[in-house]
N, CA, C and O atoms as CSV, one atom per row, in Angstrom:
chain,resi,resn,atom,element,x,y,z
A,1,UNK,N,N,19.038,-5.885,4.668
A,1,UNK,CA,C,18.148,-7.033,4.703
A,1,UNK,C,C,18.873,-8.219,4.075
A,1,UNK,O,O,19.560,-8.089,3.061
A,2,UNK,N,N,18.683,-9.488,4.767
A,2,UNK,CA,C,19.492,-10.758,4.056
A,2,UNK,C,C,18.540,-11.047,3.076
A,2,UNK,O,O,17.329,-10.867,2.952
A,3,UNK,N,N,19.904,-11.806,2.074
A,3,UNK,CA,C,18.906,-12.333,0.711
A,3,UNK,C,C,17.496,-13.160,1.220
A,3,UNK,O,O,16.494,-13.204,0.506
A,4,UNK,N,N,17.572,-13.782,2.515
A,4,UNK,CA,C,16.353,-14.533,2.555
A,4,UNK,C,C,15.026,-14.087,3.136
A,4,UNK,O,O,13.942,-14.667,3.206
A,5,UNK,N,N,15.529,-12.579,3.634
A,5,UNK,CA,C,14.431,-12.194,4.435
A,5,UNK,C,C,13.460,-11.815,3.394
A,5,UNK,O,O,13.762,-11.825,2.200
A,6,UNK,N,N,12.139,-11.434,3.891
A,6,UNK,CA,C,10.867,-10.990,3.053
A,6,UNK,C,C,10.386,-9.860,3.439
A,6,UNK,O,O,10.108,-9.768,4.635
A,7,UNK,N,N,10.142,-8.647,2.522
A,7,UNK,CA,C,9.672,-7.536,3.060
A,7,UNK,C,C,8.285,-7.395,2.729
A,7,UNK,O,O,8.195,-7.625,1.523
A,8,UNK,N,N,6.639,-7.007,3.435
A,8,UNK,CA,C,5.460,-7.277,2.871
A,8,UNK,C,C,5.539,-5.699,3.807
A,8,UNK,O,O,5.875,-5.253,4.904
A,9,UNK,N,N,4.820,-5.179,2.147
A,9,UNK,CA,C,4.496,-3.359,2.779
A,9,UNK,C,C,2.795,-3.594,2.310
A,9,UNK,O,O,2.471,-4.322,1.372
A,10,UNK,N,N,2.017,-2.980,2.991
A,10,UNK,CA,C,0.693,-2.466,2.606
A,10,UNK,C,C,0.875,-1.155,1.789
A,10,UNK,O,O,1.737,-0.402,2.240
A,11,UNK,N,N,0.349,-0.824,0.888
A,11,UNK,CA,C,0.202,0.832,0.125
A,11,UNK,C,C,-1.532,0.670,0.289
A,11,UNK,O,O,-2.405,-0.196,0.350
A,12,UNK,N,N,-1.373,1.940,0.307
A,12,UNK,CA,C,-3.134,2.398,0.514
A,12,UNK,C,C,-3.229,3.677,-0.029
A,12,UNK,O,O,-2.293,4.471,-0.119
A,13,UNK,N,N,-4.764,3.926,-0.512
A,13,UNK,CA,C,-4.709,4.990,-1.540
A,13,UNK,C,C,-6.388,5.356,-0.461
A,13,UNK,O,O,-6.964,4.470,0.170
A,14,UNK,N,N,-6.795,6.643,-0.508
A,14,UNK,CA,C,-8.699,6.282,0.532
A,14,UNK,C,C,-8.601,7.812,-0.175
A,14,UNK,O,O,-7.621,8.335,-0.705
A,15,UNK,N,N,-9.974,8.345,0.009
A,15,UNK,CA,C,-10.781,9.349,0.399
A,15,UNK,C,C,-10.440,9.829,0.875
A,15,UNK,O,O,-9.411,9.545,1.488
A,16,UNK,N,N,-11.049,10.928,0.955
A,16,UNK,CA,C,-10.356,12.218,2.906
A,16,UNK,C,C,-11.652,11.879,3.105
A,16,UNK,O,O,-12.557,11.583,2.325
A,17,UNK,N,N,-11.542,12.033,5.053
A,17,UNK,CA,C,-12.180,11.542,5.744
A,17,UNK,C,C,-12.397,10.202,5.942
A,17,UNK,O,O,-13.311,9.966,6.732
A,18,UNK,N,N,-11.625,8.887,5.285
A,18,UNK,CA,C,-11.314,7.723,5.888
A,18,UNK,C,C,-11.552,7.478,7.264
A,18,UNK,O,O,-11.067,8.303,8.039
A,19,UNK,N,N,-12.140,6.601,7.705
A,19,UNK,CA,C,-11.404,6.335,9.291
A,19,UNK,C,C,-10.857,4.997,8.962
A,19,UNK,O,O,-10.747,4.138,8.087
A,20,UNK,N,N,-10.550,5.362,10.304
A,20,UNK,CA,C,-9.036,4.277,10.656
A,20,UNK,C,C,-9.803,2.550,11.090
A,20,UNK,O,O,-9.010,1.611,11.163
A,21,UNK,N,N,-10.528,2.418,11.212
A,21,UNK,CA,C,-11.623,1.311,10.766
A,21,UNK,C,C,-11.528,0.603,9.464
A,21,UNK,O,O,-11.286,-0.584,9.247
A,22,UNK,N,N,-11.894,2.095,8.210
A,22,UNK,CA,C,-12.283,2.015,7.140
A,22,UNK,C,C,-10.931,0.595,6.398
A,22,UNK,O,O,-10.902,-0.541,5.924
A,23,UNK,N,N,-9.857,1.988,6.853
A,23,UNK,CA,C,-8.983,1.231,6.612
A,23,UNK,C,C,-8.512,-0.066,7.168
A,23,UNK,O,O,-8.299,-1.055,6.467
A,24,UNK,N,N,-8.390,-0.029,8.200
A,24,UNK,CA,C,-8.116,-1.755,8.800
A,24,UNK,C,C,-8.671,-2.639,8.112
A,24,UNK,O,O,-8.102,-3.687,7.806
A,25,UNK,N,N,-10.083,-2.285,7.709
A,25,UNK,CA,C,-10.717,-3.196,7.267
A,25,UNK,C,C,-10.555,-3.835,5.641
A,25,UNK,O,O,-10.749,-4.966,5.196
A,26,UNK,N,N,-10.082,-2.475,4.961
A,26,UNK,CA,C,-9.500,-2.712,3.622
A,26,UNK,C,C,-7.918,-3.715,3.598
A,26,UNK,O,O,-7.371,-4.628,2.980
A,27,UNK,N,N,-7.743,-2.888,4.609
A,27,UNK,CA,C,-6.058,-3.985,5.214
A,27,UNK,C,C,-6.416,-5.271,5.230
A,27,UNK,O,O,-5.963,-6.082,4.422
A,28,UNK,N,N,-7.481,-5.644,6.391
A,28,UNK,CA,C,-7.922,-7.078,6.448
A,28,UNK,C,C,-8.312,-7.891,5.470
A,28,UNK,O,O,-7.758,-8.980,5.320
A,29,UNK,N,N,-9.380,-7.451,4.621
A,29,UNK,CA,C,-9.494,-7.984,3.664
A,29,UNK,C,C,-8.324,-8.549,2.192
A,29,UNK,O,O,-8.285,-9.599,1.550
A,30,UNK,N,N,-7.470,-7.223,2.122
A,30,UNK,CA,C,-6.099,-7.549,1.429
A,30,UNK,C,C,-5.221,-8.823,1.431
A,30,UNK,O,O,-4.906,-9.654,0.580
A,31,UNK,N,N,-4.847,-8.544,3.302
A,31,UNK,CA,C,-4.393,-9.532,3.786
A,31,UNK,C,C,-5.038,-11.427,3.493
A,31,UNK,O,O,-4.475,-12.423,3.039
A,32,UNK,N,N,-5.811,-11.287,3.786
A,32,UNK,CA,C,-7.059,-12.564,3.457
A,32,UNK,C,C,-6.965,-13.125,2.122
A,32,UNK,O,O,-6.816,-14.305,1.805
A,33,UNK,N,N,-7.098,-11.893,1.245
A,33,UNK,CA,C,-7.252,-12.388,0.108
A,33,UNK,C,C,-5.820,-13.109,-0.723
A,33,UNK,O,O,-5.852,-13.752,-1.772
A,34,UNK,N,N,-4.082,-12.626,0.467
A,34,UNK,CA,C,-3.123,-13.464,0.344
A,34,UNK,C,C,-2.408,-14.324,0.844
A,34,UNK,O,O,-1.249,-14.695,0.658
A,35,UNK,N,N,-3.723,-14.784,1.914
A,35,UNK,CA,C,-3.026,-15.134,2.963
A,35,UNK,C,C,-1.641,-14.964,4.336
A,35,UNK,O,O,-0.689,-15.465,4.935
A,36,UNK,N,N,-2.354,-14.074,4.176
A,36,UNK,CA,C,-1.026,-12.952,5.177
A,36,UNK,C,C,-1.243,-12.585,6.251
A,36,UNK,O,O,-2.048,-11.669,6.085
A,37,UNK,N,N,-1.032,-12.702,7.442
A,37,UNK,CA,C,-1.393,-12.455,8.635
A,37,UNK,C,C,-0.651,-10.836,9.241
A,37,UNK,O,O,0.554,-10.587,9.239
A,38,UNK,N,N,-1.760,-9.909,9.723
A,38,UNK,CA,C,-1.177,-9.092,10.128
A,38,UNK,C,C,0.091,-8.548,10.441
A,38,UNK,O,O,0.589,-7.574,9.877
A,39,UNK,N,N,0.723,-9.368,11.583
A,39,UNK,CA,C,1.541,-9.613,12.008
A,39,UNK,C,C,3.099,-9.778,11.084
A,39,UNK,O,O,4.268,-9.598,11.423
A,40,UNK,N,N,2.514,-10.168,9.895
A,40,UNK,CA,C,3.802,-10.065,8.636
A,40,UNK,C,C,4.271,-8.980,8.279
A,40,UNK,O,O,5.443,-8.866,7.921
A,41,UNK,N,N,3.376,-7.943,8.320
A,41,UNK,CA,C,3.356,-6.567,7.526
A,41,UNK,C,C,4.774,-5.852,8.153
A,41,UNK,O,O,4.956,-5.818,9.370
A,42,UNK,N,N,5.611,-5.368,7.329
A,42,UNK,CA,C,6.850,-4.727,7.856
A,42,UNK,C,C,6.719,-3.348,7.612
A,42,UNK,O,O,7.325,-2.563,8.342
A,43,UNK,N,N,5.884,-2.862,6.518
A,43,UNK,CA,C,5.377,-1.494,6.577
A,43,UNK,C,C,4.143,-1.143,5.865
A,43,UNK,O,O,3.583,-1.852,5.029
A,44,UNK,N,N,3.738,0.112,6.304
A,44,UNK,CA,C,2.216,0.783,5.400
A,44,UNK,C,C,2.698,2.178,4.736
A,44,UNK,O,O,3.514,2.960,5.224
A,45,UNK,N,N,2.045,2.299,3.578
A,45,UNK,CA,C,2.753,3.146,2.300
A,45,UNK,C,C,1.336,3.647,2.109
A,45,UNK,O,O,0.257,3.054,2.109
A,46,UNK,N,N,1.706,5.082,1.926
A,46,UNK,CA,C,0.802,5.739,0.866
A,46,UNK,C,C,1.849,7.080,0.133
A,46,UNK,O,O,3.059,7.245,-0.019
A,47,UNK,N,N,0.708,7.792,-0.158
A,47,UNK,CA,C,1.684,8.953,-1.109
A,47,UNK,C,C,1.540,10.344,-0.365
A,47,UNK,O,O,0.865,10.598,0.633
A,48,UNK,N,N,2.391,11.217,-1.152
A,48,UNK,CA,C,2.075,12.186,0.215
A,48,UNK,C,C,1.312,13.156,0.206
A,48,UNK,O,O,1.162,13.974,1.113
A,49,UNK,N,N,0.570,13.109,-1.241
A,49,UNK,CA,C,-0.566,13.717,-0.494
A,49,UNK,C,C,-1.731,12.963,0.524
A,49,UNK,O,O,-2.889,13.357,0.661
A,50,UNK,N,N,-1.261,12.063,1.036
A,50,UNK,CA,C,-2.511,11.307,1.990
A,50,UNK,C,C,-1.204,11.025,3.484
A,50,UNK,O,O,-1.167,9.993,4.155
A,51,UNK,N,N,-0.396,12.079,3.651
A,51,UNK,CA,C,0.754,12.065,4.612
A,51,UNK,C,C,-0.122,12.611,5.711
A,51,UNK,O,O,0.480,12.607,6.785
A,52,UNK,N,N,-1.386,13.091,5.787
A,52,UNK,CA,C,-2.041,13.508,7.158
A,52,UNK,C,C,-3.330,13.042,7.252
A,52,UNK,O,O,-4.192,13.590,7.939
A,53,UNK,N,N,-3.474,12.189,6.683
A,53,UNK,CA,C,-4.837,11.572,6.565
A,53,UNK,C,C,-5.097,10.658,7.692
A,53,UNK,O,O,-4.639,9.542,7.940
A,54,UNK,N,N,-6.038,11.485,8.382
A,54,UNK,CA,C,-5.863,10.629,10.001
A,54,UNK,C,C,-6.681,9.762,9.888
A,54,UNK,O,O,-7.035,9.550,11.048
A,55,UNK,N,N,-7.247,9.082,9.217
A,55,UNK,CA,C,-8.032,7.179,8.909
A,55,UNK,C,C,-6.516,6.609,8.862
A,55,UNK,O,O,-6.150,5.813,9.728
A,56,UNK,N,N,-5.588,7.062,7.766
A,56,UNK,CA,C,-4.295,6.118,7.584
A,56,UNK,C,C,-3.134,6.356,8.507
A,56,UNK,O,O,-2.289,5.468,8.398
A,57,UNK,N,N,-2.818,7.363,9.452
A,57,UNK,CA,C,-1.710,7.944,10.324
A,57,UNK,C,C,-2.464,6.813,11.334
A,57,UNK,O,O,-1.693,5.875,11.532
A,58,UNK,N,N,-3.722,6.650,12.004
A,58,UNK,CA,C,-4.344,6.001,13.004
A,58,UNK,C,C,-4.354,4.460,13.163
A,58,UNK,O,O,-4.077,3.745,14.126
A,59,UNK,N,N,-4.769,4.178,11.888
A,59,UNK,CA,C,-4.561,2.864,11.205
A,59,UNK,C,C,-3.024,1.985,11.391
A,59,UNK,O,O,-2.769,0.845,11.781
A,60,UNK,N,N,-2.215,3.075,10.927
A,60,UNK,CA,C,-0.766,2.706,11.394
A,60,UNK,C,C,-0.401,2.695,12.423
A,60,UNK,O,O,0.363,1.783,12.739
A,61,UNK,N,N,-0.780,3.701,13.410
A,61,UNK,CA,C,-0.463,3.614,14.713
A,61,UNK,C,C,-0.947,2.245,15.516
A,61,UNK,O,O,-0.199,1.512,16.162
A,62,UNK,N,N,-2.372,2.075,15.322
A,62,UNK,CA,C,-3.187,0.610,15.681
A,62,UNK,C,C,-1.961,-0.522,15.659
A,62,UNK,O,O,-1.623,-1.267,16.579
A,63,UNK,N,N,-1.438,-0.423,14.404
A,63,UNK,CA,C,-0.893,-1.741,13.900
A,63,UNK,C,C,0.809,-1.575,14.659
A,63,UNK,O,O,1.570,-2.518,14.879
A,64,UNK,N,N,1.094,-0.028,14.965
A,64,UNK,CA,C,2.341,-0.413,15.492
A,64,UNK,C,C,3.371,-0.287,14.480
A,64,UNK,O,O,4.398,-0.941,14.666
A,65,UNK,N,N,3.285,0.419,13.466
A,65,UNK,CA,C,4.158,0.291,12.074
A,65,UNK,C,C,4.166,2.097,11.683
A,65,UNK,O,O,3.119,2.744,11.706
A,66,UNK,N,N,5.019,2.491,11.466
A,66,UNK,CA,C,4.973,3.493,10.882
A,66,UNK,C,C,4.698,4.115,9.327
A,66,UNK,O,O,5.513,3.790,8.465
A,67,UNK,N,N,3.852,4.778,9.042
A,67,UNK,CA,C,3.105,5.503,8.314
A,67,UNK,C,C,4.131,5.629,6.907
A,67,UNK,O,O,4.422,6.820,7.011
A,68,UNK,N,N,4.683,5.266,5.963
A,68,UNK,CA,C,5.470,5.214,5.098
A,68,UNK,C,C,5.104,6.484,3.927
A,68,UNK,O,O,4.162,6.359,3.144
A,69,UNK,N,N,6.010,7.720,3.946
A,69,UNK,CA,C,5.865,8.337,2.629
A,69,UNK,C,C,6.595,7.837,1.696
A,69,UNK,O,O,7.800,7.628,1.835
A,70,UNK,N,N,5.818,7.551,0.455
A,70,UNK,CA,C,6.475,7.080,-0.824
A,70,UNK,C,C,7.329,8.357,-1.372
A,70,UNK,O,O,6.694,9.412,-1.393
A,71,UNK,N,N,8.518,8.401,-1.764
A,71,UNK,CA,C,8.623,9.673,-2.376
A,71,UNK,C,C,8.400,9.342,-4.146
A,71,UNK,O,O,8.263,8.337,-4.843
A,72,UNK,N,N,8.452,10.665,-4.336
A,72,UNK,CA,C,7.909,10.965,-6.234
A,72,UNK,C,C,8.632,10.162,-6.791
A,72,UNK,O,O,8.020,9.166,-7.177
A,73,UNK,N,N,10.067,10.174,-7.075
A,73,UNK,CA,C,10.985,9.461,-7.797
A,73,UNK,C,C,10.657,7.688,-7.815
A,73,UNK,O,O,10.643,6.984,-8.824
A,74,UNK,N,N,10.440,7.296,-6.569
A,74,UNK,CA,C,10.286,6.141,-6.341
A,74,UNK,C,C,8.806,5.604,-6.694
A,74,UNK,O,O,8.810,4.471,-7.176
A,75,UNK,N,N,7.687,6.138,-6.561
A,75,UNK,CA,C,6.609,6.223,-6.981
A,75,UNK,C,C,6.592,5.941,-8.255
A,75,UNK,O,O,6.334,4.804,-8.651
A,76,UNK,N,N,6.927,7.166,-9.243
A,76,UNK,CA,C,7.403,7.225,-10.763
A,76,UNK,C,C,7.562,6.041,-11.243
A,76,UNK,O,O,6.926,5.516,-12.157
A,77,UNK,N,N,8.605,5.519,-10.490
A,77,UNK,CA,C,9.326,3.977,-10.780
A,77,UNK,C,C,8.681,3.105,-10.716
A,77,UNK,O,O,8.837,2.305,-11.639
A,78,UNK,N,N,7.698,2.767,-9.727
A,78,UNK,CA,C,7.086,1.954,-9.567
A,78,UNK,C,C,5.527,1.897,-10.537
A,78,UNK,O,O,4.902,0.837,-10.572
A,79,UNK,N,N,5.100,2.926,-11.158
A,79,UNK,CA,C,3.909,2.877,-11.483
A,79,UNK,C,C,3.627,2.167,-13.024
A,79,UNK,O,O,2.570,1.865,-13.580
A,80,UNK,N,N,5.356,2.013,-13.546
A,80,UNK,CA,C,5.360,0.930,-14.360
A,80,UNK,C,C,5.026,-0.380,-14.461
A,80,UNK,O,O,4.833,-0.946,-15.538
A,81,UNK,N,N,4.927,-1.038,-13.090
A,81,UNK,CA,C,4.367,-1.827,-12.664
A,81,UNK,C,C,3.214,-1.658,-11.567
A,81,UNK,O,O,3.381,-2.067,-10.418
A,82,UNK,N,N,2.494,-1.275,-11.822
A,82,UNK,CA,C,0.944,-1.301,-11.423
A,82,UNK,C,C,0.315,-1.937,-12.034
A,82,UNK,O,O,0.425,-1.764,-13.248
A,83,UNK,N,N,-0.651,-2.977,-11.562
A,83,UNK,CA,C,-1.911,-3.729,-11.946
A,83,UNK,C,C,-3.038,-2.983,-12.477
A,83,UNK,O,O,-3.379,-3.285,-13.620
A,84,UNK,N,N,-3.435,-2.423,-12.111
A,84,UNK,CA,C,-4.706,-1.005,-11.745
A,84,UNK,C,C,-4.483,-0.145,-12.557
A,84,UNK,O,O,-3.401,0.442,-12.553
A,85,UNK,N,N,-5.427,0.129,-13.423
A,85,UNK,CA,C,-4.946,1.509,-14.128
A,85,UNK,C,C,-6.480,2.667,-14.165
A,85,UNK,O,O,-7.271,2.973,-15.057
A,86,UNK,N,N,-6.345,3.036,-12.745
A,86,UNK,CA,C,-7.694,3.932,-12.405
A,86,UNK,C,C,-7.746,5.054,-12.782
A,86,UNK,O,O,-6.866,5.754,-12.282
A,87,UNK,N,N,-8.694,5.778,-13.766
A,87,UNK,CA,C,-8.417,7.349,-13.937
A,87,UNK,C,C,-8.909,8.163,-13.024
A,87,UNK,O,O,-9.023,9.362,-13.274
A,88,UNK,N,N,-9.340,7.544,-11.614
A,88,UNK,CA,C,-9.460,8.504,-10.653
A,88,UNK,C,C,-8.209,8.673,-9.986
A,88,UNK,O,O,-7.752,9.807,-9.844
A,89,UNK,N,N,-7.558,7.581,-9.527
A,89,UNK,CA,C,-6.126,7.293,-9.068
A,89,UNK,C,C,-5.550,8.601,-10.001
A,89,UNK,O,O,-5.835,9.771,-9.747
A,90,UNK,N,N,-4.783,8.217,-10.998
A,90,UNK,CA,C,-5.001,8.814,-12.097
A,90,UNK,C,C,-4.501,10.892,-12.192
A,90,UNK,O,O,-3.516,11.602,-12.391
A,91,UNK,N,N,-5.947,11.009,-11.897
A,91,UNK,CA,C,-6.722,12.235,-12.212
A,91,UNK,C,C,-6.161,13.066,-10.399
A,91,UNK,O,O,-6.092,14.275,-10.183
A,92,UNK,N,N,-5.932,12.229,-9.650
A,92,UNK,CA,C,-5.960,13.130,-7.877
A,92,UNK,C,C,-4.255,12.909,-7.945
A,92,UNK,O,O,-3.506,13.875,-7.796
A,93,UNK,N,N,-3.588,11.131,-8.255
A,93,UNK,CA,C,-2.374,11.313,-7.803
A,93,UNK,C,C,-0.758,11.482,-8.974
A,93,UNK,O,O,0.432,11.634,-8.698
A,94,UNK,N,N,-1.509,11.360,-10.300
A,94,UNK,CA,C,-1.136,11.081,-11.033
A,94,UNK,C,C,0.004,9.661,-11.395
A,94,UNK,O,O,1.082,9.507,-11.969
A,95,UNK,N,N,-0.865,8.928,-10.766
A,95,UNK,CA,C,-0.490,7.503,-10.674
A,95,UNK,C,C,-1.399,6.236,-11.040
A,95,UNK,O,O,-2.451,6.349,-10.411
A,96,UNK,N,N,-1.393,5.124,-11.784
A,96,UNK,CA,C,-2.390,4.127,-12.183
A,96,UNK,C,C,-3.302,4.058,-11.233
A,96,UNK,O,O,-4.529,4.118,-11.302
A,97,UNK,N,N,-2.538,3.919,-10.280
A,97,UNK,CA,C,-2.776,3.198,-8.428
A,97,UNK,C,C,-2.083,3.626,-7.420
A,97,UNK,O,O,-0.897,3.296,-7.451
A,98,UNK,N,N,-2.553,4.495,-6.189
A,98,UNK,CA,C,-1.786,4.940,-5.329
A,98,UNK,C,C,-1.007,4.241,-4.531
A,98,UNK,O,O,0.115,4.425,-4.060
A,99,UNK,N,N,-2.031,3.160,-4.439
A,99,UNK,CA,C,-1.968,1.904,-3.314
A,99,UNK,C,C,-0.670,1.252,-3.801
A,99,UNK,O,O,0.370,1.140,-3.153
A,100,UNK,N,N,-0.913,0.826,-5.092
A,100,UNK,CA,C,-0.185,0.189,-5.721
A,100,UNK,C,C,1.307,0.418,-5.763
A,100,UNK,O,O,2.185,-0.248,-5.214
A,101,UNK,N,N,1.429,1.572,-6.580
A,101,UNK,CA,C,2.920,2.450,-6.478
A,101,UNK,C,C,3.482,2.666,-5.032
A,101,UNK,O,O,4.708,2.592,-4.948
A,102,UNK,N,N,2.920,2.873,-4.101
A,102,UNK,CA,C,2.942,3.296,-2.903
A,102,UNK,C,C,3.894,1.965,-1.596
A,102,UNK,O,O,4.681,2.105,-0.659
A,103,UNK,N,N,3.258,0.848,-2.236
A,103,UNK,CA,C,3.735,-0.340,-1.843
A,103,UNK,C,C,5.031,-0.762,-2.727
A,103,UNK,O,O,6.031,-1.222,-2.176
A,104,UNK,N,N,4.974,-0.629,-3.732
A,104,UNK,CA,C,5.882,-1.033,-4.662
A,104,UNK,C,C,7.075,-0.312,-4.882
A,104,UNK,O,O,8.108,-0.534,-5.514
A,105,UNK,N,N,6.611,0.693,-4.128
A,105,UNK,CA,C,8.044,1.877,-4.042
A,105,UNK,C,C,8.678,1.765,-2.683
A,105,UNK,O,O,9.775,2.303,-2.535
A,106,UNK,N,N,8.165,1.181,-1.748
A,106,UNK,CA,C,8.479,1.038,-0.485
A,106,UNK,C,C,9.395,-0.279,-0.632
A,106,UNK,O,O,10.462,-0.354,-0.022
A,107,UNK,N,N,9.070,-1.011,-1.224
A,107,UNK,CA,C,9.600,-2.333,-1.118
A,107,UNK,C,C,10.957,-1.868,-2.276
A,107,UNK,O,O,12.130,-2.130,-2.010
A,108,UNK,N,N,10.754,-1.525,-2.887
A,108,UNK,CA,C,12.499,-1.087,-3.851
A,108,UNK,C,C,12.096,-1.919,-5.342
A,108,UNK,O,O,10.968,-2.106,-5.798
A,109,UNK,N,N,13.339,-2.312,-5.880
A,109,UNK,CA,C,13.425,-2.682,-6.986
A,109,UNK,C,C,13.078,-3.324,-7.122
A,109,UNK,O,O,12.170,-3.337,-7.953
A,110,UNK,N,N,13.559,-4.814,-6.256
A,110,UNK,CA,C,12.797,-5.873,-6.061
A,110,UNK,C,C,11.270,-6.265,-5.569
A,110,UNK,O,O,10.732,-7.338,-5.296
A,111,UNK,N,N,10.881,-5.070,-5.580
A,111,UNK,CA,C,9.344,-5.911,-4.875
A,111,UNK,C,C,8.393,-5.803,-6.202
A,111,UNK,O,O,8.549,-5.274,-7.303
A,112,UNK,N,N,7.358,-6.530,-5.606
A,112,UNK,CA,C,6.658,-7.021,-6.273
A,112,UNK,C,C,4.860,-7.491,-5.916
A,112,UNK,O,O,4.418,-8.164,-4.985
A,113,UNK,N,N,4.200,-6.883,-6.967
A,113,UNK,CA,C,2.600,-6.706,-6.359
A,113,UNK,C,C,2.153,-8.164,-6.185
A,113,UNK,O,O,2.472,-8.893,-7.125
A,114,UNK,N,N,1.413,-8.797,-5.076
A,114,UNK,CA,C,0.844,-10.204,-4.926
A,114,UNK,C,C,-0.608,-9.959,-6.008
A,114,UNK,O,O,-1.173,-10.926,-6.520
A,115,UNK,N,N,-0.928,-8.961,-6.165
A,115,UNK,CA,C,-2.324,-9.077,-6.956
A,115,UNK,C,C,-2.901,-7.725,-6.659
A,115,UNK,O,O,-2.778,-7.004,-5.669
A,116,UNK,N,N,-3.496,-7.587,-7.665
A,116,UNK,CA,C,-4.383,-6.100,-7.857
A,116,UNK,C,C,-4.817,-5.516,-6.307
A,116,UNK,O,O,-4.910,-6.333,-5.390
A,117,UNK,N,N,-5.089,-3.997,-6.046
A,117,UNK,CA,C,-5.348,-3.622,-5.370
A,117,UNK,C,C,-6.703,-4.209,-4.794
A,117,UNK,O,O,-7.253,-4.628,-5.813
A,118,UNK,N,N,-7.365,-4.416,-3.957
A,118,UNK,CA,C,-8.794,-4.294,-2.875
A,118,UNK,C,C,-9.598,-2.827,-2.944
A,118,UNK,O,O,-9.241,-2.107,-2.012
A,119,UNK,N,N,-10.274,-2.407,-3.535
A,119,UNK,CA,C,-11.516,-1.207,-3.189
A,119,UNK,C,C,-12.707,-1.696,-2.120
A,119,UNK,O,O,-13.650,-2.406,-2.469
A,120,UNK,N,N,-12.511,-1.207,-0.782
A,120,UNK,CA,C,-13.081,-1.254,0.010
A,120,UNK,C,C,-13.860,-0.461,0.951
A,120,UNK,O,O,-13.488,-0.624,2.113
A,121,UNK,N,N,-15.296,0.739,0.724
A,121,UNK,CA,C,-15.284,1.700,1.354
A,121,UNK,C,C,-14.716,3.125,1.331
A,121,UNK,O,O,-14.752,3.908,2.280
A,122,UNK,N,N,-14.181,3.361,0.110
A,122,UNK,CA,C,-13.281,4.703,0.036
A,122,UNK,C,C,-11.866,4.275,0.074
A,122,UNK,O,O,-11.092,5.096,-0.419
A,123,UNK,N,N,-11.288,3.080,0.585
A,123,UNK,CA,C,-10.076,2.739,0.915
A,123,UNK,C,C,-9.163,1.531,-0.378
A,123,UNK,O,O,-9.696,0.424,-0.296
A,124,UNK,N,N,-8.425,1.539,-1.059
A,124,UNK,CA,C,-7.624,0.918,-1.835
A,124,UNK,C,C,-6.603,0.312,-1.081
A,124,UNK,O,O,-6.217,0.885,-0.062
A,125,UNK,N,N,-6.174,-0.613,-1.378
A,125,UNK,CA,C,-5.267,-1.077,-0.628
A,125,UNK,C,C,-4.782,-2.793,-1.279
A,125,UNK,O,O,-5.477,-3.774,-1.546
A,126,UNK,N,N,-3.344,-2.560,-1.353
A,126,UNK,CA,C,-2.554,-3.472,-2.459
A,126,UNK,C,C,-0.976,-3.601,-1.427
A,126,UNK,O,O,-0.207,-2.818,-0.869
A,127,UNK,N,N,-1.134,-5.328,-1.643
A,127,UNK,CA,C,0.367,-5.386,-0.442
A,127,UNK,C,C,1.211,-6.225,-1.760
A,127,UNK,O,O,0.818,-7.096,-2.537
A,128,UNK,N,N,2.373,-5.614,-1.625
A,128,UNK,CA,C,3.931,-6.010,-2.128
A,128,UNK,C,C,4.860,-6.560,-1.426
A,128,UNK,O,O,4.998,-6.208,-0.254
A,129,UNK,N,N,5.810,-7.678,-2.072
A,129,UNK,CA,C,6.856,-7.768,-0.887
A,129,UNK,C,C,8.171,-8.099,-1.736
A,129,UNK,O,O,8.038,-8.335,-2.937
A,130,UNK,N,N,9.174,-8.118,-1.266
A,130,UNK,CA,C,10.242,-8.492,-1.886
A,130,UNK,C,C,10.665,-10.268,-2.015
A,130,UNK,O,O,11.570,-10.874,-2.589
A,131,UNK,N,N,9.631,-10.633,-1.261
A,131,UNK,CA,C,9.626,-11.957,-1.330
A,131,UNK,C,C,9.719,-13.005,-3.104
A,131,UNK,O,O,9.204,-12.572,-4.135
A,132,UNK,N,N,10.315,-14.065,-3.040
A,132,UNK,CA,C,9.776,-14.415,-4.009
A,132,UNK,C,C,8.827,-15.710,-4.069
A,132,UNK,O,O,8.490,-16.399,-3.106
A,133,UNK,N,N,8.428,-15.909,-5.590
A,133,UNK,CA,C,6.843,-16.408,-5.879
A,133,UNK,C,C,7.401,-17.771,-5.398
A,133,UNK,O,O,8.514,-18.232,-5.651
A,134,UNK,N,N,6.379,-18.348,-4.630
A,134,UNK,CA,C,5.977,-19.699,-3.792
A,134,UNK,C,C,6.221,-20.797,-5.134
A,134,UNK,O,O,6.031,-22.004,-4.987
């Protein structure tokens, strides 16, 4: 990636039994709340225990982006910087924020959370990018 490009990942953290609605809609709202148009998103992140969660495998497919597993190590890394510090998150992934870490591990060293996760419906959802601040 060139120094100037920008990477914007979605991480998402949901329920089982999500649908793929649920989520778009947590997406949409995310997006909105940073002014980000679909169309920016270069990837969607979650963790792996939510690697078959067909609300978020569907969701990704919709959008045309592939389904991002965070791995542990990178996760780990990232949960130092999480906004969110949920003890349900917590208690299922052993992470502040699934969403959170999830995005923030996708994007690498350099990325960086635009603002706390979205709870929407069962669905969490927090976008990162390697971009820098405006």
């Amino acid at each position: 990636m060139a120094l100037e490009e920008t990477m914007i990942c979605a991480g998402f953290g949901a329920r089982k039994g999500v649908t793929r609605d649920a989520v778009l809609a947590a997406l949409d709202a995310a997006l909105t709340t940073h002014d980000i148009a679909r169309d920016r998103l270069d990837a969607v992140a979650t963790v792996p225990r939510k690697r078959d969660e067909p609300g978020l495998t569907d969701a990704a497919k919709a959008l045309g982006l592939p389904l991002v597993i965070a791995d542990d190590a990178a996760l780990q890394a990232a949960a130092t910087h999480c906004l969110t510090r949920s003890k349900q998150a917590r208690s299922a992934t052993g992470l502040p924020s699934a969403s959170e870490a999830s995005a923030l591990a996708v994007c690498g060293p350099a990325g960086r959370l635009l603002g706390p996760r979205i709870t929407l419906d069962g669905v969490t959802c927090a976008i990162a990018t390697t971009g820098r601040k405006s």
